[in-house]
C-alpha positions as CSV (number, residue, x, y, z in Angstrom):
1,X,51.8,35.4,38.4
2,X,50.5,38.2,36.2
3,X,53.6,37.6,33.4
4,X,52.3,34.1,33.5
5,X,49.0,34.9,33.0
6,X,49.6,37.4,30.3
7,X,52.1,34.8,28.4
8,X,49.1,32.5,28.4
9,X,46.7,34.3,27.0
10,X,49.4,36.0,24.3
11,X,50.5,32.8,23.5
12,X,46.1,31.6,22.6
13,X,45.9,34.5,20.8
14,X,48.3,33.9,19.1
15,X,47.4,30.5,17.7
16,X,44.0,31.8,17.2
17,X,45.8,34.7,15.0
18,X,47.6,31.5,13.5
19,X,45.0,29.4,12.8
20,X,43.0,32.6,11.2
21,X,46.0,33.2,8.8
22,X,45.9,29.6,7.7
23,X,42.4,29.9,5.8
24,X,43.3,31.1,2.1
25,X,40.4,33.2,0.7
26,X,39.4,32.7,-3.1
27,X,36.5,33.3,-5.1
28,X,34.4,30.5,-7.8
29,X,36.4,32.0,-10.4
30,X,40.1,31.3,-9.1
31,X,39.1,28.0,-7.6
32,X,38.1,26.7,-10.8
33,X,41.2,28.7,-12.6
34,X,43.7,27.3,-10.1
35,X,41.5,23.5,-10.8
36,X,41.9,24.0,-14.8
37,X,45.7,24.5,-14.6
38,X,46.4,21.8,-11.5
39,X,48.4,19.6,-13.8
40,X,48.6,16.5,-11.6
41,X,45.6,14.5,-12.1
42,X,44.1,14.9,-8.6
43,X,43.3,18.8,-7.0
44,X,43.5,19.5,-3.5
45,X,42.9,22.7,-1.8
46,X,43.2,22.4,2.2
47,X,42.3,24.9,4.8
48,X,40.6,27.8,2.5
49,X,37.8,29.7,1.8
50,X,35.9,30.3,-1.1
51,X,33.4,33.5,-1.3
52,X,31.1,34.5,-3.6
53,X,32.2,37.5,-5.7
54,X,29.0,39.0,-6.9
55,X,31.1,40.6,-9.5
56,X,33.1,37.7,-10.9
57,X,31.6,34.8,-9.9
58,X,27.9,35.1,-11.4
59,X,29.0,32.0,-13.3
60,X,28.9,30.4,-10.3
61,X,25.9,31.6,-8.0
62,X,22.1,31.6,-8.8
63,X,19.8,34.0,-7.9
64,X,16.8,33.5,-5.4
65,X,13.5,34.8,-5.9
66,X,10.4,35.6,-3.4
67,X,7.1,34.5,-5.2
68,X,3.7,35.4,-4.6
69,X,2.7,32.4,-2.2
70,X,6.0,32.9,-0.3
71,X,7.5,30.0,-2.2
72,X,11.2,30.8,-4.0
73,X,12.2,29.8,-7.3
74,X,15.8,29.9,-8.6
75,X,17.1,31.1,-11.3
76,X,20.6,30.3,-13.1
77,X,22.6,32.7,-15.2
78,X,24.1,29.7,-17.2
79,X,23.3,26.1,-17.7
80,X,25.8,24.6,-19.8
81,X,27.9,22.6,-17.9
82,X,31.8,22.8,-16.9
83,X,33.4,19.6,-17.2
84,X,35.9,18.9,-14.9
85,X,38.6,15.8,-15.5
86,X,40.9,15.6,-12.5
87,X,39.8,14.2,-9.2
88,X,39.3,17.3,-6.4
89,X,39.8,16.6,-2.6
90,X,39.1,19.1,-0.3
91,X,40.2,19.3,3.5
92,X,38.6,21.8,5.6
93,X,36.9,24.5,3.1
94,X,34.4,26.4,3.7
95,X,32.1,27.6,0.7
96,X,30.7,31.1,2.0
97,X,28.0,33.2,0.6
98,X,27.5,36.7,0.6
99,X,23.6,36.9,1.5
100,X,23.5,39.9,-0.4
101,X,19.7,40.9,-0.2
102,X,18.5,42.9,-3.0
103,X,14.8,43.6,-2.5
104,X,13.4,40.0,-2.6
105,X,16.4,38.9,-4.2
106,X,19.0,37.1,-2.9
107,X,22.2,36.0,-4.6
108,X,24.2,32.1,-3.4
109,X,27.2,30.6,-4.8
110,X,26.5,27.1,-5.8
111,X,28.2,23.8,-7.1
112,X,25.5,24.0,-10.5
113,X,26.2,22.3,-13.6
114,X,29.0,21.0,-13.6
115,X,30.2,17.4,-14.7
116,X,32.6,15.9,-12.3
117,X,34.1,12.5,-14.4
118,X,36.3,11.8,-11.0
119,X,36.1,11.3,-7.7
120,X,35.2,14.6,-5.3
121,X,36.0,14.4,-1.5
122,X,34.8,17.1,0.8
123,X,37.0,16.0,4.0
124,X,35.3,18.2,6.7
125,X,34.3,21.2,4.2
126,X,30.8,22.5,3.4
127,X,29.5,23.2,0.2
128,X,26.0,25.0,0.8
129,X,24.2,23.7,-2.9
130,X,24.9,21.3,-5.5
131,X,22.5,21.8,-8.4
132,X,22.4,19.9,-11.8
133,X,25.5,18.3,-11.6
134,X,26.9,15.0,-12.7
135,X,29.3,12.8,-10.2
136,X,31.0,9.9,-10.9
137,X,31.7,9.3,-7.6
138,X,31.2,11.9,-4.2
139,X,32.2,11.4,-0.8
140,X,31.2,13.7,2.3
141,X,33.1,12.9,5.6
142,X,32.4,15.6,8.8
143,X,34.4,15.1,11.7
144,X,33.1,16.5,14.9
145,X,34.8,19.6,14.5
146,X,33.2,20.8,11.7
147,X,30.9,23.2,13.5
148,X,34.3,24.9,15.2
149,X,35.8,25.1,11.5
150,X,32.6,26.9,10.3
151,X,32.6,29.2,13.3
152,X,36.1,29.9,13.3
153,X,36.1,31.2,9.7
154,X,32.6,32.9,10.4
155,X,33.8,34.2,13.7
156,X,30.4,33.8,15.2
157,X,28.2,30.9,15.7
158,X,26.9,29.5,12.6
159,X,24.4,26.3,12.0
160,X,26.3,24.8,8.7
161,X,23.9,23.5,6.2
162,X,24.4,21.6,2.6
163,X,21.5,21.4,0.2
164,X,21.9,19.2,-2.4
165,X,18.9,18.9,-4.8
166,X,18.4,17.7,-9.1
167,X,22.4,15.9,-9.4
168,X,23.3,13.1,-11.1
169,X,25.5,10.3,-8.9
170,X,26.4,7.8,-11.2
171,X,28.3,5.9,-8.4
172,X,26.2,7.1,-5.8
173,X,26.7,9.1,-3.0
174,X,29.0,8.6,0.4
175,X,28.1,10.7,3.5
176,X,29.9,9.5,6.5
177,X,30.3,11.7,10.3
178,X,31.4,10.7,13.0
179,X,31.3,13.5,16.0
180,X,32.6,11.1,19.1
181,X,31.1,14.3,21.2
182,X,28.1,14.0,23.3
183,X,27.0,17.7,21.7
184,X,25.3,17.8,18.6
185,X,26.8,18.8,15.3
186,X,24.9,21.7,14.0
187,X,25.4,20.3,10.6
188,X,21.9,20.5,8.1
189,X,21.7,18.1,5.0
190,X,18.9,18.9,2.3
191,X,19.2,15.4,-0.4
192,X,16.6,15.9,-2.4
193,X,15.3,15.0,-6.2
194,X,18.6,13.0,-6.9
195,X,19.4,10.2,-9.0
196,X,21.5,7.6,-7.6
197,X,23.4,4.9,-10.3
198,X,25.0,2.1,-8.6
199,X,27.7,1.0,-11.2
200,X,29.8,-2.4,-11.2
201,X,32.8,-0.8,-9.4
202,X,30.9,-0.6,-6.2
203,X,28.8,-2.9,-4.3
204,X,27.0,-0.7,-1.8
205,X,26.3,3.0,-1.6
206,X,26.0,4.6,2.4
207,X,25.2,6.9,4.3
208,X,26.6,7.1,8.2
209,X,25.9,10.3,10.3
210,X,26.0,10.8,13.8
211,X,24.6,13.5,16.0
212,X,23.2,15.7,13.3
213,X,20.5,18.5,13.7
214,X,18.6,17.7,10.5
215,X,18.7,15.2,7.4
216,X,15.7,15.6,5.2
217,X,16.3,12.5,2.2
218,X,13.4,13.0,0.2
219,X,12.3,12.6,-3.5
220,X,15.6,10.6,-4.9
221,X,15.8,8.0,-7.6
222,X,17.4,4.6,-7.3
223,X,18.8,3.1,-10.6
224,X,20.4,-0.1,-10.9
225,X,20.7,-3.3,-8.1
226,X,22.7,-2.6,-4.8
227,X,22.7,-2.1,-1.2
228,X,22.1,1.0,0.1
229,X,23.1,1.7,4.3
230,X,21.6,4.9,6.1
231,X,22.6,4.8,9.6
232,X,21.7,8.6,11.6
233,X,22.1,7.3,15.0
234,X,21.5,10.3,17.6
235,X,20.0,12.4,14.6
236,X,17.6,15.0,15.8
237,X,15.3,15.8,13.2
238,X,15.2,13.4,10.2
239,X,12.6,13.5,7.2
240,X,13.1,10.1,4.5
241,X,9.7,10.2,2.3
242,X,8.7,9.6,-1.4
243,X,12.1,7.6,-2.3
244,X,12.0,5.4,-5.5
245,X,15.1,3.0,-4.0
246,X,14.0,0.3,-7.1
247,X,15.7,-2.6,-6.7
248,X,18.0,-2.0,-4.1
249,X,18.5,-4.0,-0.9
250,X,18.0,-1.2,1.9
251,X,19.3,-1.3,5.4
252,X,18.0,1.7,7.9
253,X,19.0,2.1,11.5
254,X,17.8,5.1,12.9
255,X,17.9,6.8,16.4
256,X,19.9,4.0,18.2
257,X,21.2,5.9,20.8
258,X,18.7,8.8,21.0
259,X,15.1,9.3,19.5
260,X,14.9,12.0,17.0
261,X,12.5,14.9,17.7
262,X,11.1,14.8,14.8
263,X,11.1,11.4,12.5
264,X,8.7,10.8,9.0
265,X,9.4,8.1,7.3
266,X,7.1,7.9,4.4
267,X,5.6,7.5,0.9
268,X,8.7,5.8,0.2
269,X,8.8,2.9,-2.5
270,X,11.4,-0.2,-1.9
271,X,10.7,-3.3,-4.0
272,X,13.3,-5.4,-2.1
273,X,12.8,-6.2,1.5
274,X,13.7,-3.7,3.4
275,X,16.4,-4.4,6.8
276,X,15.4,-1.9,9.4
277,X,16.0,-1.1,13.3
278,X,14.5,2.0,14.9
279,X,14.6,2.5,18.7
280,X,12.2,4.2,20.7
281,X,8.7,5.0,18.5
282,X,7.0,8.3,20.0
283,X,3.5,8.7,19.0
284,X,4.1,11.5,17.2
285,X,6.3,9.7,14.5
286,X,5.0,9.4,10.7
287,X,6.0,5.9,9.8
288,X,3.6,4.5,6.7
289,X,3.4,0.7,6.9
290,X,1.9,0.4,3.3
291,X,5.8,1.4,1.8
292,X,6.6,-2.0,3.1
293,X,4.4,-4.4,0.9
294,X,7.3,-6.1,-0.6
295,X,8.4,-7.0,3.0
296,X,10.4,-5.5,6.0
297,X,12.4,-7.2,8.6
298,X,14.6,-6.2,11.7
299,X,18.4,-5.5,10.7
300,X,20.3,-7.2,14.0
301,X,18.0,-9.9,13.7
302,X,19.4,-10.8,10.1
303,X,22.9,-10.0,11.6
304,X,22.9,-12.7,14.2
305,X,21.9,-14.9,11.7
306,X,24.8,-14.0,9.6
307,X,27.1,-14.3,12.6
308,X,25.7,-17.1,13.9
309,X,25.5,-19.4,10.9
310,X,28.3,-17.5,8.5
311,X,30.9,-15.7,10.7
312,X,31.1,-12.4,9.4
313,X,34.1,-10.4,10.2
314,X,32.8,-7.0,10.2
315,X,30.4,-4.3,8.3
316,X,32.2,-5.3,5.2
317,X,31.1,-9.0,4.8
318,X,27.8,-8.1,6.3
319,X,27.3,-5.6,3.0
320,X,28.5,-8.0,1.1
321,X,26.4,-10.7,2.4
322,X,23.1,-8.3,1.5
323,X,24.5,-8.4,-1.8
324,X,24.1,-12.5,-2.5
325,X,20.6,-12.5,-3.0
326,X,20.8,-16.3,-2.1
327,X,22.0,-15.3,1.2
328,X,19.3,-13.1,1.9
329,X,16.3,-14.7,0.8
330,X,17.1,-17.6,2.6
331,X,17.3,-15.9,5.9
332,X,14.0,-14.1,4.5
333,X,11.9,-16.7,3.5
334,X,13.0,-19.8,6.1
335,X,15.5,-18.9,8.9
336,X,12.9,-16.3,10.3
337,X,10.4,-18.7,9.7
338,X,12.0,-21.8,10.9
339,X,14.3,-20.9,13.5
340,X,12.5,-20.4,16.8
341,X,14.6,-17.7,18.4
342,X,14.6,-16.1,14.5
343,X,10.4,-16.2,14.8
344,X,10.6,-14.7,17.8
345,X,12.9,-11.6,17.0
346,X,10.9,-10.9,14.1
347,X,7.5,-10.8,16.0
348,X,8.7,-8.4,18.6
349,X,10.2,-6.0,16.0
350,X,6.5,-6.3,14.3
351,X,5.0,-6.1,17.6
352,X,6.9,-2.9,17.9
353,X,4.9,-1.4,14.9
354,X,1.4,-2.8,16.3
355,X,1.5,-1.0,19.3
356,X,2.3,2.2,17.8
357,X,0.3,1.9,15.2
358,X,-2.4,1.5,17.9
359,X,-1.5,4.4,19.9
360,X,-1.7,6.4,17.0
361,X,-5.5,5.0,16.1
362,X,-4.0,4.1,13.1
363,X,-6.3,1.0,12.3
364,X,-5.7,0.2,8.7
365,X,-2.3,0.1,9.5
366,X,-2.4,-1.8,12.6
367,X,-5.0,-4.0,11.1
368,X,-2.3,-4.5,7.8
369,X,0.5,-5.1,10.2
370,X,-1.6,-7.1,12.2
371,X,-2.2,-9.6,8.8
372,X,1.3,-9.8,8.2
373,X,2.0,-11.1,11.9
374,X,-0.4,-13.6,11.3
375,X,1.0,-14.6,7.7
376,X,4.5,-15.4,9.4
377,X,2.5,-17.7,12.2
378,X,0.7,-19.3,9.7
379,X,4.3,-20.0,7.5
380,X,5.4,-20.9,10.9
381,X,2.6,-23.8,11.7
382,X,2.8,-25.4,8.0
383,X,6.5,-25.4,8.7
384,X,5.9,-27.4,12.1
385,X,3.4,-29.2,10.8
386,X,5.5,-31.0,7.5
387,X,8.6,-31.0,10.3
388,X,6.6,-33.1,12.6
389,X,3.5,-34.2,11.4
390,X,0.1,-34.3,13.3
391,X,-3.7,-33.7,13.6
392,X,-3.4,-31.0,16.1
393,X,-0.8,-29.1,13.9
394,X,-2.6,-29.6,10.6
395,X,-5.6,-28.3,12.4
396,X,-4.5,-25.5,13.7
397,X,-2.3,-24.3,10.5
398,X,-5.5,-24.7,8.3
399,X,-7.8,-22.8,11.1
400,X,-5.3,-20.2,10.1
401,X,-5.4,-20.0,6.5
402,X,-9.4,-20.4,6.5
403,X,-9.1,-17.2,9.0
404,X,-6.6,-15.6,6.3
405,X,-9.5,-16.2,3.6
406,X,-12.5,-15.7,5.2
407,X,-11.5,-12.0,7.5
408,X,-7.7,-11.8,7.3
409,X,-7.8,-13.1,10.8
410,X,-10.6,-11.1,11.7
411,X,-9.9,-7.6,11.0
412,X,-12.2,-7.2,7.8
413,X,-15.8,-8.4,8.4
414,X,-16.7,-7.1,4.9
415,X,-14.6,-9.8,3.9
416,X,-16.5,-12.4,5.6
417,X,-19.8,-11.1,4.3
418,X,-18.4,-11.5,0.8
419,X,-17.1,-14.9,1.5
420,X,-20.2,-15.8,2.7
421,X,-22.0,-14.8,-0.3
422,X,-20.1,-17.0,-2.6
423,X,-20.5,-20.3,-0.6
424,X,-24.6,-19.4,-1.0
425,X,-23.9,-18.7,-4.3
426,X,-22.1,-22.1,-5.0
427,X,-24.4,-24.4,-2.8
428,X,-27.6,-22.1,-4.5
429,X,-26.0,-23.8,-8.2
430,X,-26.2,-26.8,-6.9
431,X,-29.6,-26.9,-5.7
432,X,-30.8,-25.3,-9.3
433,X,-30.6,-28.7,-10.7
434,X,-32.3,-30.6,-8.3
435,X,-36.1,-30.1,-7.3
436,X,-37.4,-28.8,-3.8
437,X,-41.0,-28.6,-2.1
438,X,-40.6,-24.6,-2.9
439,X,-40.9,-25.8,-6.4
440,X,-45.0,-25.8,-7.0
441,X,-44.9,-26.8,-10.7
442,X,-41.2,-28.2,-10.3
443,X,-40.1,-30.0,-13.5
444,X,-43.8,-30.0,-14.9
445,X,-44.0,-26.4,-15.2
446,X,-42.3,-26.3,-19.0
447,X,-44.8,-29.4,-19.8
448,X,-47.5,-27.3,-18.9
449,X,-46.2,-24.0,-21.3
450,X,-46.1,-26.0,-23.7
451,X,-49.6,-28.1,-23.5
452,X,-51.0,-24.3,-23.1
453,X,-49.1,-23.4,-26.8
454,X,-50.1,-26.2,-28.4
455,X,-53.9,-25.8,-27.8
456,X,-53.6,-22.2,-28.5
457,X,-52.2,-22.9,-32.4
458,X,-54.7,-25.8,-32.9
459,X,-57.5,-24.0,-31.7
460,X,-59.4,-21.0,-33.6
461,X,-59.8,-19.1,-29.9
462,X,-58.1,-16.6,-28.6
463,X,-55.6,-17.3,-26.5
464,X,-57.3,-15.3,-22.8
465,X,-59.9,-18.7,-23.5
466,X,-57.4,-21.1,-24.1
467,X,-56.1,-19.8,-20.5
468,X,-59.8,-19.6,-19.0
469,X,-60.2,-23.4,-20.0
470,X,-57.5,-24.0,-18.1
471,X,-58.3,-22.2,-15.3
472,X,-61.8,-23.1,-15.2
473,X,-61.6,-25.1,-11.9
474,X,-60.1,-23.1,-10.2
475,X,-62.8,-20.0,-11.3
476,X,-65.2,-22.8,-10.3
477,X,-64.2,-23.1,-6.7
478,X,-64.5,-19.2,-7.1
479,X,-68.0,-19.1,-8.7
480,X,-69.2,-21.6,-6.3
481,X,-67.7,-19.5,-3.5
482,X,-69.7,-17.0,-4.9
483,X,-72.8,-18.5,-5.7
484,X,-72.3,-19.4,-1.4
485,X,-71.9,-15.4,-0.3
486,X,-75.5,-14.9,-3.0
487,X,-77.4,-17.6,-1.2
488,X,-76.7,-16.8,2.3
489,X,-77.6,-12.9,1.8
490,X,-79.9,-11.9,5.0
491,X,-79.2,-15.3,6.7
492,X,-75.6,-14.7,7.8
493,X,-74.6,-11.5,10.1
494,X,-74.3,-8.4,7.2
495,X,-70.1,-8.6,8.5
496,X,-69.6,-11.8,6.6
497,X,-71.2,-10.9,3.3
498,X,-69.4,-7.3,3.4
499,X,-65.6,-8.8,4.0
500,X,-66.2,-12.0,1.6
501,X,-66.9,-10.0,-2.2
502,X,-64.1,-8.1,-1.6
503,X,-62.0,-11.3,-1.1
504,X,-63.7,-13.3,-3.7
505,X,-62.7,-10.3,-6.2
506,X,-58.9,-10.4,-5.0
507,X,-59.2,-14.2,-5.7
508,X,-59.9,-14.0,-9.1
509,X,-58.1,-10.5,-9.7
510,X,-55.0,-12.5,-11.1
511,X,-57.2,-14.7,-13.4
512,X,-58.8,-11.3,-14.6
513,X,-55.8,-9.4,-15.4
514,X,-54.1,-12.6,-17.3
515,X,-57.2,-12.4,-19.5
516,X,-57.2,-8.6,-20.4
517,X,-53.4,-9.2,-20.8
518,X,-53.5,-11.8,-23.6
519,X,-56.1,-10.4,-25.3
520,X,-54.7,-7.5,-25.7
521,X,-51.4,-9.2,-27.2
522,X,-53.2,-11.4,-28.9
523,X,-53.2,-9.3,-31.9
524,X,-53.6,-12.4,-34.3
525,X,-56.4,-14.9,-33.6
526,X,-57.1,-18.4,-35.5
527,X,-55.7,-21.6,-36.4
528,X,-52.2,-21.2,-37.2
529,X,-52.4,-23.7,-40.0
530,X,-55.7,-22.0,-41.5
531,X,-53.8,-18.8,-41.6
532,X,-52.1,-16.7,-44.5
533,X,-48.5,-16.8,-45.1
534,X,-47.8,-13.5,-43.5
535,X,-49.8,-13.9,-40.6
536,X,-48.6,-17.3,-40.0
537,X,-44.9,-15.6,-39.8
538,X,-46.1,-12.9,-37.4
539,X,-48.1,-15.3,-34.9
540,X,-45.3,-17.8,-35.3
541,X,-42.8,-14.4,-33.9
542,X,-45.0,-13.3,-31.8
543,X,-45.6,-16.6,-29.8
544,X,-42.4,-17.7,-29.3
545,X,-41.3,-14.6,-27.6
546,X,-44.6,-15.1,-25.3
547,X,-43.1,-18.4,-24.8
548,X,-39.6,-17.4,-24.4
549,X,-40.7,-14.9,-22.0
550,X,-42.6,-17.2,-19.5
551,X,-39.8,-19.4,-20.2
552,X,-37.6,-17.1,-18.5
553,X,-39.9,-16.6,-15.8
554,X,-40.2,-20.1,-15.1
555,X,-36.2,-20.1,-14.7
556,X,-36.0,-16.7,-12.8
557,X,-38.5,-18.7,-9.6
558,X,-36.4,-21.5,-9.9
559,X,-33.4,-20.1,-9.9
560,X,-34.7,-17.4,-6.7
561,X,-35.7,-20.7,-5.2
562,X,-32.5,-22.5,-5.1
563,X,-31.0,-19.1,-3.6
564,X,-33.4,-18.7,-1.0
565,X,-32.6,-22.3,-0.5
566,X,-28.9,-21.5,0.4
567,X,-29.8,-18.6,2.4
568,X,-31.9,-20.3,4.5
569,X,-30.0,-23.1,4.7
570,X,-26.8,-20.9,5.5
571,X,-28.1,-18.9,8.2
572,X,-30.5,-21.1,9.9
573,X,-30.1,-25.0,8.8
574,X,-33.8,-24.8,7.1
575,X,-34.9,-23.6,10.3
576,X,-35.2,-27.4,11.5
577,X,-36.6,-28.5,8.5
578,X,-34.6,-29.0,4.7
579,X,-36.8,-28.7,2.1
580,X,-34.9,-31.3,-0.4
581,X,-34.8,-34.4,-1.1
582,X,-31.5,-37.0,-2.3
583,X,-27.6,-35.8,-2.4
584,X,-28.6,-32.4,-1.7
585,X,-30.2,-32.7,1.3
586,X,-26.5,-33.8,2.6
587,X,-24.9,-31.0,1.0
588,X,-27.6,-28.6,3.1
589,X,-26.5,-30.0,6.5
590,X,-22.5,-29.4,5.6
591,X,-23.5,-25.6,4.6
592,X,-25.4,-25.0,7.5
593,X,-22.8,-26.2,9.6
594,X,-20.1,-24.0,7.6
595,X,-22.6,-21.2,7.9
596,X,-23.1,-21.3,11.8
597,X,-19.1,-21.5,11.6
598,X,-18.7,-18.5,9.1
599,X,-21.2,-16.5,10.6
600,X,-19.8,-16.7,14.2
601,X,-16.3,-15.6,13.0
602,X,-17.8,-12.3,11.4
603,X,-19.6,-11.9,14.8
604,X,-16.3,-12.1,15.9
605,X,-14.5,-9.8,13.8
606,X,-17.1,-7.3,13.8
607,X,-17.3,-6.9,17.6
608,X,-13.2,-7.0,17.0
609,X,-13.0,-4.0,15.0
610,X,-15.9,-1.8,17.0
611,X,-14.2,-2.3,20.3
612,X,-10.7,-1.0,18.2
């Protein structure tokens, strides 16, 4: 039993010894020497491993610096780039670095510019930074051994990680795993500040990864029209935020058999709709709805529509489908409209959002979400409605859009109030040009200016007499009043006579200051005819600017008139009462019916929004 035993574990040793042989070692340099001189027009280098010489390779490695804040800043020892012409495949290579500290330094061996005019394939390998690179086209595929190849050649456990940051893809960029292991792959992907070309030769650009430990897809540039895939299903830690994807179709599934730990999924900028499933939603995700304004809808309800009304034969005809922008927008703009069981997919995967959007107290968002919910009903009803005509569905499809107008269904009450302000605004115009009883001079009162200016130039008076002739009967009543309060002195309780002078004063205060006021601008006094040239210029100046001036006086009361009209009218039908006469008085009952209506909807909505 022992020789057994000891056969057994000669023989694992043995391959272990084996499979440690197999790994070639090479520096930068000799990779790239034994590249130069391949002289078939494709390069492959299997089962190696490439380490940073810090005495040859500086080429080939950057140098990483501490700075004050704790922040690090890199610094290249060249940047003109190596161009490279064959097409480079590499199975199961591990790019190592030293981690050579040197004070706050620290040296790494990097892919930096360099222009790749062929295809590159890292088949399970790990290349720890690209930097400043240009790639026609790159492909990434990690099987779910990769974490035993990185471990095996590091002879201790290692957490793999590639960071690939300021690179050129003109054809995009293919990363693709597929573990098949219920343990996560401690693989780390850092995409950041890339530009991605879509050119004619391909029609999507993808990337599939299973069971990672972190993706962090930030910052990158989409150039061109395509479809781009991410799939991370079982991905725990994922961070996509502040993306440009342009005009790219983009289809995102995340976390469909686990939910992530950590998931943001922000700031990110798509002007195509957007095809997107996410499982589970913890309240502690980041998700910002506002990246979504030029639409969003849920990925497997778009694929049953294709299976169901196209008969795709896979993933391939699906991307291809994304592709015909026909195809698409038809299943944007009516199927998930039209179709019932379409409507109702869609409103769950919304629904989805509300409710964590909610249990976040994430209002605007929830509110926004909330509005586009509505906005598919409301597409929904006017589609019923021309399907199947009747009063009940027209009803209840405009109710919808008046609610869109006048609150976005009731979850902005400032909205309502400045609705509301232009329908008293519009009903005020209208009662401008038509007299009320709040009117006291109503269309008489420019008559009377201008009787009062036409006396004033034919008369050689000042203009405060001109005004006291017109007022005399009214100062009359006044004297008379006052002539009254003289005759009844020690006749009438001392309480009467005390209270009435000061009231007879404030009656006649208005006439008084009028008086002092045009005298005092009444700089040129006499018949207008009998007066000089000069003087008949000035007085002619300086009387139509009086006039002009209590001109737009006149207007100003009319015009605050016809407001108050509509106000009153709005909120409280004329308070039983409608001060107008003719047309108008008809127009005053259909405001204050659209008022009582208006206003009870912002009750509504404001109630709404404080009990949120």
């Amino acid at each position: 039993m022992k020789v057994y035993l000891f056969l057994i574990i000669f023989l694992i040793a043995s391959i272990i010894k084996a499979q440690e042989k197999a790994y070639k070692i090479y520096n930068y340099t000799e990779l790239f020497e034994m590249i130069k001189s391949e002289k078939d027009s494709v390069f492959t280098l299997e089962n190696a491993i490439v380490k940073l010489d810090t005495v040859y390779d500086m080429r080939y490695s950057y140098q990483v610096e501490r700075n004050t804040f704790n922040t690090w800043k890199e610094r290249f020892f060249t940047k003109d780039s190596i161009k490279i012409s064959k097409e480079l495949k590499f199975n199961n290579v591990i790019f190592e670095n030293p981690n050579k500290n040197t004070l706050n330094n620290k040296y790494e061996g990097a892919f930096h510019h360099i222009y790749f005019k062929e295809k590159v394939t890292f088949n399970n390998s790990i290349v720890k930074l690209f930097r400043n690179t240009f790639l026609k086209e790159v492909r990434f595929n990690f099987k779910k051994d990769i974490h035993e190849v990185v471990n095996s050649v590091y002879k201790r456990k290692v957490y793999p990680w590639c960071d690939i940051k300021n690179n050129d893809f003109k054809n995009g960029l293919d990363l693709y795993s597929s573990p098949d292991s219920p343990s996560k792959s401690p693989i780390q992907l850092i995409i950041r500040n890339n530009t991605f070309q879509k050119s004619d030769e391909r029609k999507n650009m993808f990337i599939w990864l299973s069971d990672l430990t972190y993706l962090d897809f930030s910052r990158n540039i989409f150039k061109g029209e395509g479809d781009f895939d991410i799939e991370l299903d079982g991905t725990y830690d994922i961070e996509i935020d502040q993306n440009n994807f342009g005009d790219f179709y983009s289809t995102a599934l995340f976390a469909l058999k686990q939910a992530p730990s950590l998931f943001l999924f922000t700031e990110n900028k798509f002007k195509k709709p957007v095809l997107l499933s996410i499982g589970k939603l913890k309240q502690d995700y980041i998700v910002d709805w506002s990246q979504f304004s030029n639409g969003v809808t849920e990925y497997f309800a778009f694929f049953k529509y294709l299976d169901k009304n196209l008969k795709v034969k896979g993933i391939n005809d699906v991307t291809n489908l994304i592709n015909t922008k026909d195809t698409f927008n038809r299943y944007f703009n009516q199927y998930r409209i039209q179709d019932k069981n379409g409507f109702k997919l869609e409103t769950r995967f919304l629904g989805k959002f509300y409710t964590f959007y909610k249990s976040q107290y994430d209002m605007e968002s929830a509110n926004a979400l909330y509005v586009h919910l509505k906005n598919n009903e409301t597409k929904r009803l006017k589609y019923l409605y021309q399907k199947d005509p009747s009063f009940k569905k027209f009803f209840k499809w405009k109710v919808n859009q008046f609610l869109k107008l006048f609150s976005d269904y009731g979850t902005d009450p400032s909205k309502a109030i400045i609705v509301s302000v232009y329908v008293i605004l519009i009903f005020a115009l209208i009662y401008l040009f038509f007299p009320n009883h709040w009117d006291n001079h109503g269309k008489n009162r420019i008559v009377n200016r201008y009787t009062f200016f036409l006396k004033y130039i034919n008369k050689n008076v000042g203009m405060q007499e001109v005004y006291f002739e017109d007022s005399k009967s009214k100062i009359m009543d006044y004297e008379s009043f006052k002539n009254l309060i003289d005759t009844s002195n020690q006749k009438v309780p001392k309480f009467f006579l005390v209270t009435a002078l000061p009231l007879y004063k404030w009656a006649i205060s208005g006439i008084k200051i009028t008086e002092k006021l045009l005298k005092k601008i009444d700089i040129v006094q006499g018949r207008w005819s009998e007066l000089p040239k000069h003087k008949r210029i000035w007085k002619s100046f300086l009387l139509i600017f009086i006039f002009v001036i209590a001109i737009l006086f006149d207007v100003f009361i009319k015009i605050l008139n016809a407001l108050m009209l509509s106000v009153n009218t709005f909120t409280t039908l004329g308070f039983g009462e409608i001060p107008i006469k003719g047309l108008p008085r008809y127009l005053a009952i259909i405001q204050g019916f659209i008022g009582w209506f208006m206003l009870t909807i912002f009750s509504v909505s404001l109630i709404s929004q404080l009990l949120n």
